[in-house]
N, C-alpha and C positions, 0 to 999 in steps of 0.2 A: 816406567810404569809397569806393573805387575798384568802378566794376562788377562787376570779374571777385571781389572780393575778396565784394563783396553777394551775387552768384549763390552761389559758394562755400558761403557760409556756409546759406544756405537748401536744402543738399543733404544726407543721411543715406548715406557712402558704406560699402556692406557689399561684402563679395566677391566679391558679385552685382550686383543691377542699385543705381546710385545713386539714390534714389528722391529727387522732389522732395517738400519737405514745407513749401512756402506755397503762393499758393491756386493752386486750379484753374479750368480754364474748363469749362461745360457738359458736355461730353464726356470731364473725365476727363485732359486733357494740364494739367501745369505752366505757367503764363505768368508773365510776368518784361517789369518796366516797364523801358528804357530810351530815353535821351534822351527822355520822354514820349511813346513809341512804348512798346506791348504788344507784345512777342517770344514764341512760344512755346518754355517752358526746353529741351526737347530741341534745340532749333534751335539757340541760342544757346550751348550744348553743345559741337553740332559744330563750332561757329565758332569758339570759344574751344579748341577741341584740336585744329582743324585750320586750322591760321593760315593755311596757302598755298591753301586752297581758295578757290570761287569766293565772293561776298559775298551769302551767304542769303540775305538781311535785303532786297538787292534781287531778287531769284529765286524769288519764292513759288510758282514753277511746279515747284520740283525740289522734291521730297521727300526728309525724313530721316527713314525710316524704323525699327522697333524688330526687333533681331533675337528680342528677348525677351519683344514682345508686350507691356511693362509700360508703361503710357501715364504713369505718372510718372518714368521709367526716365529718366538722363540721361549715364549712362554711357558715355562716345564709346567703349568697346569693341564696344557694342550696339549703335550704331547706325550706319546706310548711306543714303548717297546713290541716289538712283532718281526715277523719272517719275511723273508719279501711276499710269500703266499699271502702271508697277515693284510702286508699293506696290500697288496692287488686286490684282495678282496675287499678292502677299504677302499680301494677304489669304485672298485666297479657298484658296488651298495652306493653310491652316492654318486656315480650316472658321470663318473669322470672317465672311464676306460674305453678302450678303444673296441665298443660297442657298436652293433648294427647301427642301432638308434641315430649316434654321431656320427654315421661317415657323411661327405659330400655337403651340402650346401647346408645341413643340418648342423656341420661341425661348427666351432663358433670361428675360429679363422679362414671360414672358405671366401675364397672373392669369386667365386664362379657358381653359376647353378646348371643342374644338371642338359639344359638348353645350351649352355653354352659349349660344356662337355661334346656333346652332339655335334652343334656346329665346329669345334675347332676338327674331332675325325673325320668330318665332313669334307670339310675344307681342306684337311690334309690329302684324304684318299683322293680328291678331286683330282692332284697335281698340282694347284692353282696356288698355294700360299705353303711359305717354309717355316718352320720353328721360330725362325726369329720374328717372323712380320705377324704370326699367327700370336707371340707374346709379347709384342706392342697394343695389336687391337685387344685383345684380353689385357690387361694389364699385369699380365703375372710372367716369370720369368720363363726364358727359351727352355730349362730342364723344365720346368711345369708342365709344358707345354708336350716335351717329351714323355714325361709317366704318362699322361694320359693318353696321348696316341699311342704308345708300348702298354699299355694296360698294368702298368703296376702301381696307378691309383686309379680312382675312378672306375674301379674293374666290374663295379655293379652296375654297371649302369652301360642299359645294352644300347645299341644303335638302332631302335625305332625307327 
């Protein structure tokens, strides 16, 4: 089977965005093996619907961007070419970046509120509970537990 014809077929096209539906990487985008090279599918996308453009595959510096925000999304009507400046600023306009707004319990993955922040440096400074029993009753993991008594998350959030 011919590449374009493999990609194809690993796509769900609706009205909307084309979603990819084989796997994904870490984050959530489509990847897509060719020549024994990992492509990400939205990229490969715009390659394939934009034959005269410049050649992605070697320009990992430009970005193809989502108009639709859909990280499986592969629908070259969604997507645009830009810098990575382009996309971060596509980002942050549409309240995805890693903004004040977002941090702490505001984030959409946080399992802790900032009560709880409190009480685990609480608990820690006390002497009375270690990383690991302090990331059972929290339910989040023993490093979790460690950024935030080291203050490399949760850094705003002072000890009232």
């Amino acid at each position: 089977m011919e590449n374009d014809e493999r990609f194809c077929s690993k796509v769900n096209k609706t009205d909307g965005c084309w979603e990819w539906t084989a796997n994904l990487i870490w984050n959530g985008y489509g990847h897509f093996r060719l020549n024994g090279k990992v492509v990400l599918a939205h990229r490969y996308s715009y390659v394939l619907n934009h034959p005269l453009t410049i050649d992605l595959l070697k320009h990992p510096d430009i970005c193809v961007c989502h108009r639709c925000d859909n990280r499986k999304c592969v629908n070259p009507s969604h997507l645009f070419l830009g810098s990575v400046a382009d996309n971060n600023k596509d980002r942050d306009a549409k309240g995805r970046g890693k903004t004040g707004d977002k941090r702490g319990e505001k984030h959409h993955l946080s399992k802790l509120t900032e009560t709880d922040v409190r009480e685990i440096r609480i608990k820690y400074a006390n002497g009375g509970m270690k990383y690991p029993q302090l990331a059972l009753e929290y339910g989040v993991n023993k490093s979790t537990v460690g950024d935030i008594i080291q203050r490399r998350t949760w850094y705003h959030i002072t000890d009232n």
